[in-house]
ChimeraX commands (.cxc) that place a marker at each C-alpha (Angstrom):
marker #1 position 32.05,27.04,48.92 radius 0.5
marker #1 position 29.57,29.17,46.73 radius 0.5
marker #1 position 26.76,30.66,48.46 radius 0.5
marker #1 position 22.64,30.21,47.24 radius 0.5
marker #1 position 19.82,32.75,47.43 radius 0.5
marker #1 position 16.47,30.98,47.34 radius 0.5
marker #1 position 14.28,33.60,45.97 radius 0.5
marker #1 position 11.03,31.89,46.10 radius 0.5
marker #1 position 9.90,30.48,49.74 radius 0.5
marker #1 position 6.38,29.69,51.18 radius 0.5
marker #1 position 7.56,30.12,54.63 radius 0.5
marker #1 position 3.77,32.05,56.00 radius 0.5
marker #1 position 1.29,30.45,55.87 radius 0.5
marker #1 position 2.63,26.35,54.49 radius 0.5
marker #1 position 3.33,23.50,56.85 radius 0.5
marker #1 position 7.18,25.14,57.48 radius 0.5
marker #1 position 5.40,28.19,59.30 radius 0.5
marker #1 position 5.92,26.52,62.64 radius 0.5
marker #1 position 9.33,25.68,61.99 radius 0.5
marker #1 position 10.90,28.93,61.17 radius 0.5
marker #1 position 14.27,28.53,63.04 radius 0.5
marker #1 position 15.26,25.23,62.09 radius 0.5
marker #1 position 14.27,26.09,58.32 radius 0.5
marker #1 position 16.44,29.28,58.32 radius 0.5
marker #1 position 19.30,27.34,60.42 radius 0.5
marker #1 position 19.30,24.27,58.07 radius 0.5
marker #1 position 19.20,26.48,55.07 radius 0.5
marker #1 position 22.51,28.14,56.22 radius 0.5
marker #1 position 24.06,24.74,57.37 radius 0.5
marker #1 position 24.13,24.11,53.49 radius 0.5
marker #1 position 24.96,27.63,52.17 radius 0.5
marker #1 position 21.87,28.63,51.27 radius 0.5
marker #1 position 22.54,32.20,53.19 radius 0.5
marker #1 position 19.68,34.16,52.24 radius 0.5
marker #1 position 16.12,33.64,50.72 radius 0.5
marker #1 position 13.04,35.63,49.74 radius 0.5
marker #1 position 9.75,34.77,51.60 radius 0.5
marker #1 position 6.95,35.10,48.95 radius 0.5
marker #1 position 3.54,37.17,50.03 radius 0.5
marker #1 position 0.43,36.18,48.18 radius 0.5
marker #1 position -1.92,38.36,49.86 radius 0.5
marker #1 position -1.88,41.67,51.93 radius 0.5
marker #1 position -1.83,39.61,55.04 radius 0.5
marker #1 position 0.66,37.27,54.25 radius 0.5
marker #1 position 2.43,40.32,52.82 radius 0.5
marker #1 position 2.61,42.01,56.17 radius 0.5
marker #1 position 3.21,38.66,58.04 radius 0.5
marker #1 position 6.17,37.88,56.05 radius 0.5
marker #1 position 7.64,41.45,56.55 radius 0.5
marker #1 position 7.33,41.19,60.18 radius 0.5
marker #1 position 9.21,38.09,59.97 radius 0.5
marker #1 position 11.76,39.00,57.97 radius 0.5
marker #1 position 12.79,41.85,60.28 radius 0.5
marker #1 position 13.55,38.94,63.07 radius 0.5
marker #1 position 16.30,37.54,60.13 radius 0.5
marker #1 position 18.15,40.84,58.62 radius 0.5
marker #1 position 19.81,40.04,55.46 radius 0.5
marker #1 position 18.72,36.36,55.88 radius 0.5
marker #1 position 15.04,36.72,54.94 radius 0.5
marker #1 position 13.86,39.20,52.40 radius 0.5
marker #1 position 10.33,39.56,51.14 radius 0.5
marker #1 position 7.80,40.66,48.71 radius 0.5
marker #1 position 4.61,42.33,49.06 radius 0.5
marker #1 position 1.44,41.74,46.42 radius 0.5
marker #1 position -1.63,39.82,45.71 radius 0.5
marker #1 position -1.41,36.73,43.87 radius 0.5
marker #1 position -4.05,35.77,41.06 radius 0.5
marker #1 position -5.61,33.57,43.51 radius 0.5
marker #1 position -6.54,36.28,45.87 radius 0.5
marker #1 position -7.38,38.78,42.97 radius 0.5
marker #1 position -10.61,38.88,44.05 radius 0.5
marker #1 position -10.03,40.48,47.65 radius 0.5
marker #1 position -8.55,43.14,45.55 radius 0.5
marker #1 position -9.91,46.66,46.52 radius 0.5
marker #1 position -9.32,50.13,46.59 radius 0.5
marker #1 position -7.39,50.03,49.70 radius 0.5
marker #1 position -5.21,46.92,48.37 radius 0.5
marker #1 position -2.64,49.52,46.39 radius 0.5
marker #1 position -2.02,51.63,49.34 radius 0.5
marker #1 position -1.08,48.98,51.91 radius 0.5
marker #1 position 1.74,47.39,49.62 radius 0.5
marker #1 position 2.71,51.08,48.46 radius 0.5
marker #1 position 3.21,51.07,52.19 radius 0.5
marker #1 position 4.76,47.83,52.77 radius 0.5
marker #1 position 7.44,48.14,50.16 radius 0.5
marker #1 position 8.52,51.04,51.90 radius 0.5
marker #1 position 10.00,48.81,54.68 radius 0.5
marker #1 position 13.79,47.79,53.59 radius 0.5
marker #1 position 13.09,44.28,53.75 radius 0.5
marker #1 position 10.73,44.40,51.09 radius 0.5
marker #1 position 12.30,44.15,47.91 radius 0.5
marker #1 position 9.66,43.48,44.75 radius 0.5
marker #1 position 6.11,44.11,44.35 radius 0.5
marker #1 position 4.47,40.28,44.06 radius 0.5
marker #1 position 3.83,37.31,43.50 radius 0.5
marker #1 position 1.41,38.63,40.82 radius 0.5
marker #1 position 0.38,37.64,37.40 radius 0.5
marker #1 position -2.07,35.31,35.93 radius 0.5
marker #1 position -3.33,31.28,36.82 radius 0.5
marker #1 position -5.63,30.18,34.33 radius 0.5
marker #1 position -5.15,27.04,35.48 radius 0.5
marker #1 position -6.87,26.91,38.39 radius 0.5
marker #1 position -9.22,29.57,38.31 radius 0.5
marker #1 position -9.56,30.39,41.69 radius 0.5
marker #1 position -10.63,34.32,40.86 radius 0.5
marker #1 position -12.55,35.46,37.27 radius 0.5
marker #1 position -9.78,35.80,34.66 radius 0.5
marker #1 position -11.19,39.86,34.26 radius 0.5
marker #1 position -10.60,40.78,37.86 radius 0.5
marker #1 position -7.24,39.06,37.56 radius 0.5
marker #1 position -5.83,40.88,34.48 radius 0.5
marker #1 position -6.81,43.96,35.93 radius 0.5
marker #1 position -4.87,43.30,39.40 radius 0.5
marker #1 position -1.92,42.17,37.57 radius 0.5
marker #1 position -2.03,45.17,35.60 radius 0.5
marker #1 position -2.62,47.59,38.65 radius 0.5
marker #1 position 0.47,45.55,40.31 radius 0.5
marker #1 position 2.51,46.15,37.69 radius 0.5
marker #1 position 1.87,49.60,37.55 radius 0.5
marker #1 position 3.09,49.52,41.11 radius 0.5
marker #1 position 6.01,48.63,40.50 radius 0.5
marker #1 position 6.83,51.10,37.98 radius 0.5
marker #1 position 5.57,53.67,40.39 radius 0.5
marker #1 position 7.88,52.87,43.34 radius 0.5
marker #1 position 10.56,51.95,40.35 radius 0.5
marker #1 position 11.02,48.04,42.16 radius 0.5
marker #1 position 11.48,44.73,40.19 radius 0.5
marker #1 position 7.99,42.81,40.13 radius 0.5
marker #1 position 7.82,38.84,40.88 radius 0.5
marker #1 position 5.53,37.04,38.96 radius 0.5
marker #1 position 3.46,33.97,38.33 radius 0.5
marker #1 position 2.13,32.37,35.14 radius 0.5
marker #1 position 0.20,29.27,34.48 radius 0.5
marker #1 position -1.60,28.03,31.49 radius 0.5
marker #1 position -1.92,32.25,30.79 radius 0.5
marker #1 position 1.17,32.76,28.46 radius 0.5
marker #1 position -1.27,35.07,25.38 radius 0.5
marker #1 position -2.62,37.52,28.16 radius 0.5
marker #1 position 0.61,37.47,30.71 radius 0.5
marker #1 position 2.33,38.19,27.84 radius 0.5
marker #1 position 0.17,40.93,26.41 radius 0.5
marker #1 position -0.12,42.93,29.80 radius 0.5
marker #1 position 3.84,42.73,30.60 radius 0.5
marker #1 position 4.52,44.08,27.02 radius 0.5
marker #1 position 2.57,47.36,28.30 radius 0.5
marker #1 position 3.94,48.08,31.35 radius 0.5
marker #1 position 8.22,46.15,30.21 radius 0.5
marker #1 position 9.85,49.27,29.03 radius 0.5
marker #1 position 8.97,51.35,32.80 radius 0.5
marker #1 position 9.90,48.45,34.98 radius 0.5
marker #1 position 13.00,48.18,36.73 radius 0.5
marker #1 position 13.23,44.26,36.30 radius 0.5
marker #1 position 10.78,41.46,36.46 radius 0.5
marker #1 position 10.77,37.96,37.24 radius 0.5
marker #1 position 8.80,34.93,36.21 radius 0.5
marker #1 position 9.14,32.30,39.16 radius 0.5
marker #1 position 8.71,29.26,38.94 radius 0.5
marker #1 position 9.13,28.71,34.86 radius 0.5
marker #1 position 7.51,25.72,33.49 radius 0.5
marker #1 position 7.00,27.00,29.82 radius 0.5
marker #1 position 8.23,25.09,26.43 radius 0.5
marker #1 position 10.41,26.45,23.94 radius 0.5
marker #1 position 8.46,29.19,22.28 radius 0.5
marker #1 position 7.05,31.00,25.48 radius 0.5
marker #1 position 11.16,30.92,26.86 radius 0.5
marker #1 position 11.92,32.65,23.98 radius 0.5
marker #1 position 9.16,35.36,24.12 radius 0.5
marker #1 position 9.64,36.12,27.94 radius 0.5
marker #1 position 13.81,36.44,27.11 radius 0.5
marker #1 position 12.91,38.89,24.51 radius 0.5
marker #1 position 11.14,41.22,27.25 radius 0.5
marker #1 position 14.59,40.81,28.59 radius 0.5
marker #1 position 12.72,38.71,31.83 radius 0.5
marker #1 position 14.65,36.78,34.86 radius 0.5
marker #1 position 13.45,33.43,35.17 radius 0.5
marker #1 position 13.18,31.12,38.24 radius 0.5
marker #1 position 13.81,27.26,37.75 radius 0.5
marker #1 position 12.75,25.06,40.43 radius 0.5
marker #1 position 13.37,21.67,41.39 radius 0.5
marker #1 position 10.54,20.85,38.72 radius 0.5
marker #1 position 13.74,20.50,36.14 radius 0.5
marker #1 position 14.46,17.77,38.44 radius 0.5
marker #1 position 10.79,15.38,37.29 radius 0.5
marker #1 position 10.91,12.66,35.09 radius 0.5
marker #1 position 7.55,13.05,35.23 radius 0.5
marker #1 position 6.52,16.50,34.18 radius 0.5
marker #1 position 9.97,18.29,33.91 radius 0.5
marker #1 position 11.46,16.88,31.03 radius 0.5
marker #1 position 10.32,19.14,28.47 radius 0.5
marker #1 position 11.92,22.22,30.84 radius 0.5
marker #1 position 14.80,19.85,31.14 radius 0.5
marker #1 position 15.66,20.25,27.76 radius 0.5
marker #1 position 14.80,23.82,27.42 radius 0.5
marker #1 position 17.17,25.18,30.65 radius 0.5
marker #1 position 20.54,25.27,28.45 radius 0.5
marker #1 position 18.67,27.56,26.54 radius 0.5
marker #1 position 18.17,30.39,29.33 radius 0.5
marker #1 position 21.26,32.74,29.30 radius 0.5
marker #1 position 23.51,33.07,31.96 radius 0.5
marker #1 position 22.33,36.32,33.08 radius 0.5
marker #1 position 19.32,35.93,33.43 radius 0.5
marker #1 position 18.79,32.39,35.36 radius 0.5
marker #1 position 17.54,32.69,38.51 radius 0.5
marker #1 position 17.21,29.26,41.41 radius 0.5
marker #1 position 14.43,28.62,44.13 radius 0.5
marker #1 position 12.54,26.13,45.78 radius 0.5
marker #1 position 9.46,27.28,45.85 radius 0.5
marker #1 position 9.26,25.65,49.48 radius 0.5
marker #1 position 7.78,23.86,50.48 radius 0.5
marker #1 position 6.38,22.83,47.42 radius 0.5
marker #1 position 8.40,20.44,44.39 radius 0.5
marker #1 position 10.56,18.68,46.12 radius 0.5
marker #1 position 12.91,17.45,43.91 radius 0.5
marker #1 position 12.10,13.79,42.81 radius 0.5
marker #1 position 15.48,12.68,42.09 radius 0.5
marker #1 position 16.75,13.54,45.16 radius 0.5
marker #1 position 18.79,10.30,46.41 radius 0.5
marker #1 position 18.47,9.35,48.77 radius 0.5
marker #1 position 14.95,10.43,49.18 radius 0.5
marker #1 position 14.29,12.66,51.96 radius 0.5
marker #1 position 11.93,11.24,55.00 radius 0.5
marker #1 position 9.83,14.65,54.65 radius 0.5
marker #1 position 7.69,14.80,51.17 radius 0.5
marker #1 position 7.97,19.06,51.62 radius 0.5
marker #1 position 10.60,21.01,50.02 radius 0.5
marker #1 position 13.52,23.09,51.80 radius 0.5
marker #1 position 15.38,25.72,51.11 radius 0.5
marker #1 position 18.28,23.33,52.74 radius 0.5
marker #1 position 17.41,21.49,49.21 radius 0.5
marker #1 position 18.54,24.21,46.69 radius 0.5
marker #1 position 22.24,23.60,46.33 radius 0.5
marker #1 position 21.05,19.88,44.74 radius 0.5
marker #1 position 18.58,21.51,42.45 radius 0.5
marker #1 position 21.96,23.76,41.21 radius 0.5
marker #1 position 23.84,20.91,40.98 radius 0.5
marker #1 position 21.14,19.23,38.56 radius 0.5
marker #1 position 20.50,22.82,36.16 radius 0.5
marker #1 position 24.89,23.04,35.95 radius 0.5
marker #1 position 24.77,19.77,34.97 radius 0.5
marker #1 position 22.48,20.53,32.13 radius 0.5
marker #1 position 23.94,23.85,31.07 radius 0.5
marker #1 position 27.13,21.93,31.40 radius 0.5
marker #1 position 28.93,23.93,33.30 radius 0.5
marker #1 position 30.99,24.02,36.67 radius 0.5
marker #1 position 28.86,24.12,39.84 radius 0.5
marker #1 position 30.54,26.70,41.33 radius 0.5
marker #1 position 30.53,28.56,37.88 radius 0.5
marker #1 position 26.71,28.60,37.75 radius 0.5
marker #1 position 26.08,28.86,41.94 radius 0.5
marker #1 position 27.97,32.52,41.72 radius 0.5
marker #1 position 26.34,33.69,38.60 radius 0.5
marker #1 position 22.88,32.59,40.27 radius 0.5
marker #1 position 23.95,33.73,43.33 radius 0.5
marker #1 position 24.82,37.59,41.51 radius 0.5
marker #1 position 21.85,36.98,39.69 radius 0.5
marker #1 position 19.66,37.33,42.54 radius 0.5
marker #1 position 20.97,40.03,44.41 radius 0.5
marker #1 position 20.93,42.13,41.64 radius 0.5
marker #1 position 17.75,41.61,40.23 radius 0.5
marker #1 position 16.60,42.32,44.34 radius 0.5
marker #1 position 19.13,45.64,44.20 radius 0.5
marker #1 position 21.18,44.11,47.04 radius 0.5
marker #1 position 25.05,44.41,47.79 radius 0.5
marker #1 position 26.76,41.42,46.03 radius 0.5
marker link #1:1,2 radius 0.2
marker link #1:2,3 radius 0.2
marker link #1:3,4 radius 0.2
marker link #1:4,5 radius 0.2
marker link #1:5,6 radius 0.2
marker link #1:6,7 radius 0.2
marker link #1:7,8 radius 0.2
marker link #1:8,9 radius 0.2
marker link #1:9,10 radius 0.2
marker link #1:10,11 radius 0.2
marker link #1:11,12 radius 0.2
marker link #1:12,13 radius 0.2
marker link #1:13,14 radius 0.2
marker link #1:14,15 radius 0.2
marker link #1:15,16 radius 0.2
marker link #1:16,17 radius 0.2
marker link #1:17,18 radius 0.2
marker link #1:18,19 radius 0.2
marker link #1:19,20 radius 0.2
marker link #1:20,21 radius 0.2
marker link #1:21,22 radius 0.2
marker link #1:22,23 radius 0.2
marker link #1:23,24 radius 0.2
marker link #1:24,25 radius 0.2
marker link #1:25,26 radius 0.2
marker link #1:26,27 radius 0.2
marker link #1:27,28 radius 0.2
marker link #1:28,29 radius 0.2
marker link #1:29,30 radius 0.2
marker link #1:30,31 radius 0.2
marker link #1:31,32 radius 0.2
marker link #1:32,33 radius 0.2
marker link #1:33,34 radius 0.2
marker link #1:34,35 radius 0.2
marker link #1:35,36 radius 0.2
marker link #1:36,37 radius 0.2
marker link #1:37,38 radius 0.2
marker link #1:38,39 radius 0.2
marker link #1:39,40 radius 0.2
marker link #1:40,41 radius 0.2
marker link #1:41,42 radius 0.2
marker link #1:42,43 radius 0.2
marker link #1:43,44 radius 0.2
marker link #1:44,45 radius 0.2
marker link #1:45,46 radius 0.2
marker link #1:46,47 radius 0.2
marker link #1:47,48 radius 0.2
marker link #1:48,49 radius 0.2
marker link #1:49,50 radius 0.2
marker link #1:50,51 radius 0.2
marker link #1:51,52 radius 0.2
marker link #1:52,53 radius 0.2
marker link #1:53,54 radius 0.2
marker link #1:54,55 radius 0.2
marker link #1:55,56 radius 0.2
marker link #1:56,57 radius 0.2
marker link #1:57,58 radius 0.2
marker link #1:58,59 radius 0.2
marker link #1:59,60 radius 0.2
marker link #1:60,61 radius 0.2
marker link #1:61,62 radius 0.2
marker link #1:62,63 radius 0.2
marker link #1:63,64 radius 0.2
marker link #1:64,65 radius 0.2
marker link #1:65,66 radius 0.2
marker link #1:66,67 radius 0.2
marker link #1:67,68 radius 0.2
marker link #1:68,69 radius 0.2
marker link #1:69,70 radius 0.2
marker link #1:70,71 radius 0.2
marker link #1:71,72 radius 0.2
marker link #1:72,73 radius 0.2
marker link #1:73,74 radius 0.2
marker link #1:74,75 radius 0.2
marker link #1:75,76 radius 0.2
marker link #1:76,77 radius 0.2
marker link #1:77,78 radius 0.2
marker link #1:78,79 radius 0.2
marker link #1:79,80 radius 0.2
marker link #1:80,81 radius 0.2
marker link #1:81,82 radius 0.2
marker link #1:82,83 radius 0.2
marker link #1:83,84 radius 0.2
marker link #1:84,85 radius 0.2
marker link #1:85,86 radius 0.2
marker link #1:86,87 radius 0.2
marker link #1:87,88 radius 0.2
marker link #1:88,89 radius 0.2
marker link #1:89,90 radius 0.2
marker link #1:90,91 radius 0.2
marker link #1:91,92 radius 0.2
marker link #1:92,93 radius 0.2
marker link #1:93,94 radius 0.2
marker link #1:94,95 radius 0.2
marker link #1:95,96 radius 0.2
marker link #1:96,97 radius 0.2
marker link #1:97,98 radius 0.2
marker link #1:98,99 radius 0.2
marker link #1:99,100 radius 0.2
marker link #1:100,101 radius 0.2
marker link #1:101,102 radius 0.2
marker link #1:102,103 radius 0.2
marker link #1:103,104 radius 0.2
marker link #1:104,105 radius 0.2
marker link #1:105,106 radius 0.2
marker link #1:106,107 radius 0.2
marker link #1:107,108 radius 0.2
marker link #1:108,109 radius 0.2
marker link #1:109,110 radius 0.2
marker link #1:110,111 radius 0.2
marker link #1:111,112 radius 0.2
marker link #1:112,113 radius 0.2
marker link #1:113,114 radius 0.2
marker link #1:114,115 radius 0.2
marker link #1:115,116 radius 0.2
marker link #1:116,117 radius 0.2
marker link #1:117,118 radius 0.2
marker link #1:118,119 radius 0.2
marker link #1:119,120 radius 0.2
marker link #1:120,121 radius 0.2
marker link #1:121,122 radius 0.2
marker link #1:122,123 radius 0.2
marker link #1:123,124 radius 0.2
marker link #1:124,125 radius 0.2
marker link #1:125,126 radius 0.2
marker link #1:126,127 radius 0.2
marker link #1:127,128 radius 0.2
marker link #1:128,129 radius 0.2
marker link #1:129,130 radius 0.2
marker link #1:130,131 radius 0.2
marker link #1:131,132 radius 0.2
marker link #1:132,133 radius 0.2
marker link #1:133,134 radius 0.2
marker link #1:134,135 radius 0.2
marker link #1:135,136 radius 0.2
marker link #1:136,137 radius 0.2
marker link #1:137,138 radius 0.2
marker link #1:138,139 radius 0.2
marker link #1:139,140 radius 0.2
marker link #1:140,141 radius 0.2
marker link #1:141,142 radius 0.2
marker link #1:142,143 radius 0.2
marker link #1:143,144 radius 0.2
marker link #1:144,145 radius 0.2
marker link #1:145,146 radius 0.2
marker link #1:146,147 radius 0.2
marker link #1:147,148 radius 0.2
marker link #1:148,149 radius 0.2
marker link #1:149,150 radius 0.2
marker link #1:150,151 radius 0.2
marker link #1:151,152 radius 0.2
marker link #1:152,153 radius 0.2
marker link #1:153,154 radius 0.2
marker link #1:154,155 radius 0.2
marker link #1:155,156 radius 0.2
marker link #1:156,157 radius 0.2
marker link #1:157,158 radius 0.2
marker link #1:158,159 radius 0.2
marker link #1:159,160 radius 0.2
marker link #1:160,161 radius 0.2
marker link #1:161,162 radius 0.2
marker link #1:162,163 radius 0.2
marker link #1:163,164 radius 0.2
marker link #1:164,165 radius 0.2
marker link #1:165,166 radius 0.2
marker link #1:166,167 radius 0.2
marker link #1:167,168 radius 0.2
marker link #1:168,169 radius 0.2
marker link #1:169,170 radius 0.2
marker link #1:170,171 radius 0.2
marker link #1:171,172 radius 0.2
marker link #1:172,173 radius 0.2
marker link #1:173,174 radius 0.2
marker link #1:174,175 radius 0.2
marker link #1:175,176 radius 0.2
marker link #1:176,177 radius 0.2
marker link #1:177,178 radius 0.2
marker link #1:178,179 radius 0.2
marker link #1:179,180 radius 0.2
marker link #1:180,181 radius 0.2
marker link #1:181,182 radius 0.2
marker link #1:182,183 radius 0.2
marker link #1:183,184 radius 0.2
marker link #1:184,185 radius 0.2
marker link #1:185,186 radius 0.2
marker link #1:186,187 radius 0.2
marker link #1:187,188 radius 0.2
marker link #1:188,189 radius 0.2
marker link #1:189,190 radius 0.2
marker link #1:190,191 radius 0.2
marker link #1:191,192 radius 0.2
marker link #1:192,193 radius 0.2
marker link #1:193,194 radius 0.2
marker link #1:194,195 radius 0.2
marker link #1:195,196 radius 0.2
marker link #1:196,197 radius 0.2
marker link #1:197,198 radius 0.2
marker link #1:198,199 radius 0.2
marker link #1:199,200 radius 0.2
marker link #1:200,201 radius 0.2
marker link #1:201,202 radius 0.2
marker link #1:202,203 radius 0.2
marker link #1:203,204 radius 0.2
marker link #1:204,205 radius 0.2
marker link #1:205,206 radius 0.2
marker link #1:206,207 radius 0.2
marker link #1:207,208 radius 0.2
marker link #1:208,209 radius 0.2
marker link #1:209,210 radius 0.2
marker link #1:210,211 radius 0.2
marker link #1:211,212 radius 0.2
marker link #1:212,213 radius 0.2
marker link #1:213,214 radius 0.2
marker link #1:214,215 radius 0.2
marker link #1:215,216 radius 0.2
marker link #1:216,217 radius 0.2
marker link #1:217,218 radius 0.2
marker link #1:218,219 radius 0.2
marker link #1:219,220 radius 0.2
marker link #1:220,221 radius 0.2
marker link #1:221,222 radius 0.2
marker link #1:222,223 radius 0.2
marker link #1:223,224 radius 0.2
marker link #1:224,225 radius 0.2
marker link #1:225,226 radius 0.2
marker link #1:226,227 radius 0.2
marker link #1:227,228 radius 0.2
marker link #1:228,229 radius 0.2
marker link #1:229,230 radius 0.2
marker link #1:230,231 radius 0.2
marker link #1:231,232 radius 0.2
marker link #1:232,233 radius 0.2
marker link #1:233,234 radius 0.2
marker link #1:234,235 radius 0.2
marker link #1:235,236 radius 0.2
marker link #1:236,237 radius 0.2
marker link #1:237,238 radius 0.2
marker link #1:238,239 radius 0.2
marker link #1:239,240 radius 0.2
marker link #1:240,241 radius 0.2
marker link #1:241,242 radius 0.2
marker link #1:242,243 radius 0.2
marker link #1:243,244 radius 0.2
marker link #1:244,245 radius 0.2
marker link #1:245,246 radius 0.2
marker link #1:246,247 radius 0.2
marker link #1:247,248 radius 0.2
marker link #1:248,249 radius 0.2
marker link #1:249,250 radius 0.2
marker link #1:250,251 radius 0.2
marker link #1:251,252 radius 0.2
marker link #1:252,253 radius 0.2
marker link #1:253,254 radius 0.2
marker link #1:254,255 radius 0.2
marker link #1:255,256 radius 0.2
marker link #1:256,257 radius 0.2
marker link #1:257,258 radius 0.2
marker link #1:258,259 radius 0.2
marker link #1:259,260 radius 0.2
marker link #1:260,261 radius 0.2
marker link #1:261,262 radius 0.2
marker link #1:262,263 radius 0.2
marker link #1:263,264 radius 0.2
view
């Protein structure tokens, strides 16, 4: 049986934060052996270290401020996750970037917090996770500055079309598909796009628990999303690339622990 790293999971603060156990437990019942817990501010950040270190080499974790929370940014913000990275569970500066979509901080202060982020990373030389919504001109243009220092980066959660695919595989980016591929609604369009992302450089997640996959049959009980849930969501993207399921689970599965500079 192949094994699945889920390297995006909202496991601090989402409705699964009071079910750690059984989420981790599940998760392993269906191979999924070891997944990334996502920090999206310098307290989730630390709260999602501190877990992690309760589940060695089961939970991993990043450490950042997403463009949400670019406003809390401050002076102080670079030096706790400088510090937090420095704790082996940690492995990538994030989830940072740009969301023009919902606006939540001024687009200014959250350029400049991506930018300082990134900068980070090429500091501490770790791989960056990042997010991008309805931003593609200006993510674009601040990667391009900082692509040739960083180790390796990673766009989560890809929902792009054709011609943004192409520009973030030229900066020679990992990208994360989630079980969005799996919407008739809204994922056709990145349906149709997935056999286009090379081999290398596909990466899998939930994004727990957040888009469940619709066409899940049959449909779970539970509307939230599981890392329990990613081996269907692999099932659906090899069936699109055409290709084995076991073929595309290991490369995903390599994928992912090399991008995190972790033992295969």
């Amino acid at each position: 049986m192949p094994q699945y790293m889920d390297i995006a999971v909202n496991l601090i603060g989402s409705s699964l934060e009071k079910d750690i156990q059984r989420v981790v437990d599940d998760a392993k019942q269906h191979d999924v052996t070891s997944m990334v817990v996502i920090g999206s501010h310098l307290e989730e950040s630390q709260h999602a270290m501190t877990l992690c270190q309760q589940f060695p080499e089961q939970l991993f974790s990043t450490a950042g401020v997403h463009p949400h929370h670019a406003s809390e940014w401050n002076l102080d913000s670079v030096n706790a996750i400088r510090q937090l990275a420095t704790t082996p569970c940690v492995v990538a500066i994030g989830e940072c970037g740009l969301d023009y979509n919902r606006d939540f901080s001024p687009r200014d202060i959250q350029r400049q917090v991506f930018a300082d982020q990134l900068a980070l990373a090429v500091e501490l030389n770790m791989p960056v996770l990042m997010h991008e919504r309805d931003a593609h001109a200006d993510f674009l243009a601040i990667l391009k500055e900082y692509r040739p220092q960083l180790s390796a980066a990673l766009l989560h959660c890809f929902t792009g079309n054709k011609a943004s695919l192409e520009a973030y595989i030229e900066q020679d980016l990992y990208l994360g598909v989630t079980g969005w591929v799996c919407d008739e609604r809204r994922g056709q369009e990145l349906a149709s796009i997935v056999p286009l992302i090379p081999n290398e450089r596909i990466l899998i997640e939930t994004d727990s628990p957040y888009l469940i996959p619709r066409s899940m049959r049959p449909k779970p009980k539970s509307s939230k999303n599981e890392p329990k849930y990613l081996p269907y969501i692999a099932q659906y993207i090899a069936d699109l690339k055409q290709q084995p399921l076991e073929l595309f689970a290991g490369q995903t599965y390599f994928n992912s622990r090399t991008f995190f500079g972790l033992d295969n």
